[in-house]
C-alpha positions in Angstrom: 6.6 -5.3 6.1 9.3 -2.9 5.4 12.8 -3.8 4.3 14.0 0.0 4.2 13.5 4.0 4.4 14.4 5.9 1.3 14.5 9.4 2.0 14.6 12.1 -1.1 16.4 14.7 -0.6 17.2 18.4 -2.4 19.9 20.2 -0.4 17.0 22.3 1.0 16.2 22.4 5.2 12.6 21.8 4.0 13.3 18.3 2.4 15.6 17.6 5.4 12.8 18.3 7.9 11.8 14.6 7.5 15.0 13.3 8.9 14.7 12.6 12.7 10.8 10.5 11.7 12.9 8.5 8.8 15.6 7.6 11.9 12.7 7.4 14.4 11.0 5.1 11.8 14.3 2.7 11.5 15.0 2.4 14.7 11.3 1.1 15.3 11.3 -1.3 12.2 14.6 -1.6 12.9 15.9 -1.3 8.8 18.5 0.7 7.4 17.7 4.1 5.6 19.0 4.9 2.0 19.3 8.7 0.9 18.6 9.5 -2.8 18.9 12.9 -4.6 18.7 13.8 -8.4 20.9 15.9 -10.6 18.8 17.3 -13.1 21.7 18.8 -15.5 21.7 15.9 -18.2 22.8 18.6 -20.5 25.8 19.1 -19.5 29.5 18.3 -20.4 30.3 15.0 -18.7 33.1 16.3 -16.6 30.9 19.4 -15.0 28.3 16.5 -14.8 30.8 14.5 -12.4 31.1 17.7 -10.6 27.9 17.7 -9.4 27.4 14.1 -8.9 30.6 14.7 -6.2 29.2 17.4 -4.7 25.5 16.1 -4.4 27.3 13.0 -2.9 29.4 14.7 -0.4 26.0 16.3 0.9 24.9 12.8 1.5 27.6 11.6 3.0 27.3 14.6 5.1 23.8 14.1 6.4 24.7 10.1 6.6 27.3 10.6 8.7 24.8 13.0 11.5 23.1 9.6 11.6 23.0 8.3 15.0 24.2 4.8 16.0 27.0 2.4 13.5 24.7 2.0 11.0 24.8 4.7 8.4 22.4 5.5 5.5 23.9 4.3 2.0 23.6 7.6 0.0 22.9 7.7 -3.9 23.4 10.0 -6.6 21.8 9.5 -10.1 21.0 11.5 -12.8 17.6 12.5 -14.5 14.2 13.9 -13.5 13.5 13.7 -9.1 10.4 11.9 -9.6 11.8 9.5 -11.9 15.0 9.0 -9.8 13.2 8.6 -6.8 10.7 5.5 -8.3 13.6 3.8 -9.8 15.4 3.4 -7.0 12.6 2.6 -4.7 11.5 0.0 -7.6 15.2 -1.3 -6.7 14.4 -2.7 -3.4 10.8 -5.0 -2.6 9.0 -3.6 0.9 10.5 0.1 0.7 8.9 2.9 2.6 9.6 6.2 0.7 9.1 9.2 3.5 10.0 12.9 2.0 8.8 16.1 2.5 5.9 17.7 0.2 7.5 20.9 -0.4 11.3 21.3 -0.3 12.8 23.2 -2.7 15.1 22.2 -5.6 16.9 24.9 -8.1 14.0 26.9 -9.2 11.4 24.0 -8.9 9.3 23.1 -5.5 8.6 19.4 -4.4 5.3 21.0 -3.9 1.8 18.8 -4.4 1.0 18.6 -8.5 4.8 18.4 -8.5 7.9 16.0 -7.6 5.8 14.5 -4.6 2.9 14.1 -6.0 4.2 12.3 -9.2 5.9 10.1 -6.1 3.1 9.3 -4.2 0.9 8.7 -7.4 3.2 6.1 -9.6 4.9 4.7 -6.6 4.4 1.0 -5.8 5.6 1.3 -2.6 4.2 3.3 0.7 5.0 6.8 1.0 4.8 9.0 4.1 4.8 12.5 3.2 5.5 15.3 5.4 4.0 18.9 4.7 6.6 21.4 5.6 4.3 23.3 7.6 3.0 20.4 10.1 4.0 21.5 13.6 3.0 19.3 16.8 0.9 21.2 19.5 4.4 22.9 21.4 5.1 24.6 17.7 7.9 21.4 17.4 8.1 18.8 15.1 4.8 16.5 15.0 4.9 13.2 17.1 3.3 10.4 15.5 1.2 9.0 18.5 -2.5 8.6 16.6 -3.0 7.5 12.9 -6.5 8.1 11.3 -7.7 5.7 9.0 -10.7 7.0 6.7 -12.9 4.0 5.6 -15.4 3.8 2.7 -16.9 0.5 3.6 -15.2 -0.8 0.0 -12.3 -3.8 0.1 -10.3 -1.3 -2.0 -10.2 1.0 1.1 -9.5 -1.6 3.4 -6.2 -2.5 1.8 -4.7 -0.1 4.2 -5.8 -1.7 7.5 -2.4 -4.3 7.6 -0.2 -1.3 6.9 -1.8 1.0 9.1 -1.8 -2.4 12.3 1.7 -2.6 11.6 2.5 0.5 12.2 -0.2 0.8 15.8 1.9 -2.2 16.7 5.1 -1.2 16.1 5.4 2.3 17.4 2.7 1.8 20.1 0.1 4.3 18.1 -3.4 4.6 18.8 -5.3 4.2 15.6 -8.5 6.0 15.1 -11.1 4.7 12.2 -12.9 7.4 10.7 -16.2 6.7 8.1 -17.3 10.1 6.3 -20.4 10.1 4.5 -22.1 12.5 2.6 -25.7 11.4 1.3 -27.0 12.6 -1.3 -30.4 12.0 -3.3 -33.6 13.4 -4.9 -36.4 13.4 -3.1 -39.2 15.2 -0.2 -37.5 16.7 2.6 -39.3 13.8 4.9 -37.8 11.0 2.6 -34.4 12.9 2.6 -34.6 12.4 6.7 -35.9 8.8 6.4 -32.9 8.3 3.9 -30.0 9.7 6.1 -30.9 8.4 9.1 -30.2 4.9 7.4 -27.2 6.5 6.1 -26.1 7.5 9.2 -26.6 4.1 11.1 -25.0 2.3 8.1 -21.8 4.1 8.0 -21.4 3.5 12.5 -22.1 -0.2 12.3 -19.7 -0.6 9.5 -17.2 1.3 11.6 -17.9 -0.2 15.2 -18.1 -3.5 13.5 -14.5 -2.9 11.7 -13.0 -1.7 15.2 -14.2 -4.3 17.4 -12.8 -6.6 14.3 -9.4 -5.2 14.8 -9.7 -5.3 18.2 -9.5 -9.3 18.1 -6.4 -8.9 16.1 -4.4 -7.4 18.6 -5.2 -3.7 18.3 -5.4 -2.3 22.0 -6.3 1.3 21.8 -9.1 1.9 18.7 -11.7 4.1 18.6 -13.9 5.2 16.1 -15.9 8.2 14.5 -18.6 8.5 12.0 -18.8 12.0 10.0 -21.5 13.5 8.2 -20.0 15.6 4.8 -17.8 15.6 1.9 -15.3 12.8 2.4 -12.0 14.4 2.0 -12.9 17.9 3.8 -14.4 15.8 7.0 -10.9 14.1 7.0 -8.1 17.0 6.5 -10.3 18.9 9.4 -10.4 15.7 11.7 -6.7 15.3 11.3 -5.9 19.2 12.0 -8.4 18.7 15.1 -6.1 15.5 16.6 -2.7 16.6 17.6 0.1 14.7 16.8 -1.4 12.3 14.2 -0.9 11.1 11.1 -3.3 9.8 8.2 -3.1 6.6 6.0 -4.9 5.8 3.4 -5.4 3.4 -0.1 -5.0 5.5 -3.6 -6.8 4.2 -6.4 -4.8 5.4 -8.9 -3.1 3.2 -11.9 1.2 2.7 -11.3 3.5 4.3 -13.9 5.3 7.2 -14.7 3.4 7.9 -17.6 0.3 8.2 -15.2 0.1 10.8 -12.9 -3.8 11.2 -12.4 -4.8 9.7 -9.0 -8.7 10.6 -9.0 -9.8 10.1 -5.5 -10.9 11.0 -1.7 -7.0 10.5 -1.2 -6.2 12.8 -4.3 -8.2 15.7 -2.5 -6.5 14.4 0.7 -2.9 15.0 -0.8 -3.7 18.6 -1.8 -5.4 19.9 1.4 -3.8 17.8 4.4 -1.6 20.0 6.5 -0.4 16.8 8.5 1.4 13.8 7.4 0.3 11.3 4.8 0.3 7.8 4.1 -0.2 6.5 1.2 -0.3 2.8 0.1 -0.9 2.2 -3.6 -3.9 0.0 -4.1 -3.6 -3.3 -5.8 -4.0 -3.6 -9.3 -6.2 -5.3 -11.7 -4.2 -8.2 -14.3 -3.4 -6.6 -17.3 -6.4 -8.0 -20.3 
């Protein structure tokens, strides 16, 4: 599923905080890892330009050569906007995985959500894992990925996650929790508002049991499932604070493109309030009319 890890990085500690999960995440899918980093200064004389194209390359070759093993990261160096060097060079490359950190900093700017990461994560057509600086497993150290929550809607769009997110159970031995939030809503007598959410209720856990017990049969040993009443994205940013050690994946439904950074979704309000990591898997789109 994935043919390589591209890891951003800034010259910050923040942005290199996602290091030891890209070379954990490797080893496990056992591809190589490329580095990328940006220089920003298109303005500038050609020869001061080379300058720092040498010196943002010898801090790649740097953090390359801490790698671990024979097999060292290729490290590149281009110039223009992050965002935009970041999706070109994953664009390079079919089945890329792009895991960076959601708020490193770089010169006076912050890879902060609404900003480099969240162009990323929004126009990519590839996977991204991101990383909040701040996510700390239960001993204060980094997280461990050991569970990964997967919030369902009961639509196909949704569901486009569920091979990305067995592939990863499988591979790195995860236990993979299903998680349906609903939130009913309607006019009505405070008796018919009962009547109504009971059958809310008992829709959303048969559609969830049903969906485990489903990927059960393909080869998904540990599952388990929840069923949350409230609003969508604030029942899932709590539920993944509440399980240690986890990450979250989910579908965007946002349109690919640079030139369209407006994601509009349960995952949109995800990106901004999640304080644990993040994958994302752009959803397929529609033929062009």
């Amino acid at each position: 599923m994935y043919a390589r890890i591209l890891v951003p990085l800034d010259g910050s500690e923040l942005s290199e905080q996602v290091l030891p999960h890209a070379q954990h995440l490797a080893q496990a899918f056992e591809v190589p890892v490329d580095l990328v980093c940006a220089v920003e200064r298109e303005d500038l004389p050609e020869n001061v330009l080379g300058e720092f194209h040498q010196d943002r390359t010898k801090y790649l070759e740097g953090i390359a050569a801490a790698f671990p093993g024979d097999s060292k990261p290729r490290c590149v160096v281009e110039t223009g906007r992050p965002a935009e060097v970041i999706l070109d060079e994953a664009g390079r490359r079919k089945e890329t995985l792009i895991v960076m950190a959601t708020h490193g900093y770089s010169g006076l700017q912050r890879w902060f959500v609404g900003s480099v990461a969240h162009k990323v994560v929004q126009a990519a057509e590839c996977p991204v894992l991101l990383f909040p600086a701040g996510a700390k497993g239960p001993d204060g150290g980094r997280v461990e990925l050991e569970h990964i929550i997967v919030p369902l809607d009961g639509s196909a769009l949704a569901e486009h996650i569920l091979p990305y997110a067995t592939h990863l159970c499988k591979v790195m031995d995860m236990e993979m929790i299903l998680l349906r939030a609903y939130h009913p809503r309607f006019p009505g007598s405070t008796v018919r508002m009962h009547e109504v959410s009971q059958i809310v209720r008992e829709s959303a856990e048969n559609y969830i049991a049903a969906k485990a017990e489903e990927l059960e049969r393909q080869g998904i040993e540990r599952i388990s499932f929840r069923a949350l009443r409230g609003i969508p994205a604030e029942q899932i940013t709590d539920f993944a604070l509440e399980t240690q050690n986890s990450m979250t994946a989910m579908c965007s439904h946002g349109r690919h493109g640079v030139g369209r950074w407006v994601m509009g979704s349960v995952t949109d309000a995800v990106l901004h309030c999640s304080e644990e990591p993040l994958l994302v898997v752009p959803a397929p789109q529609p033929p062009l009319e």
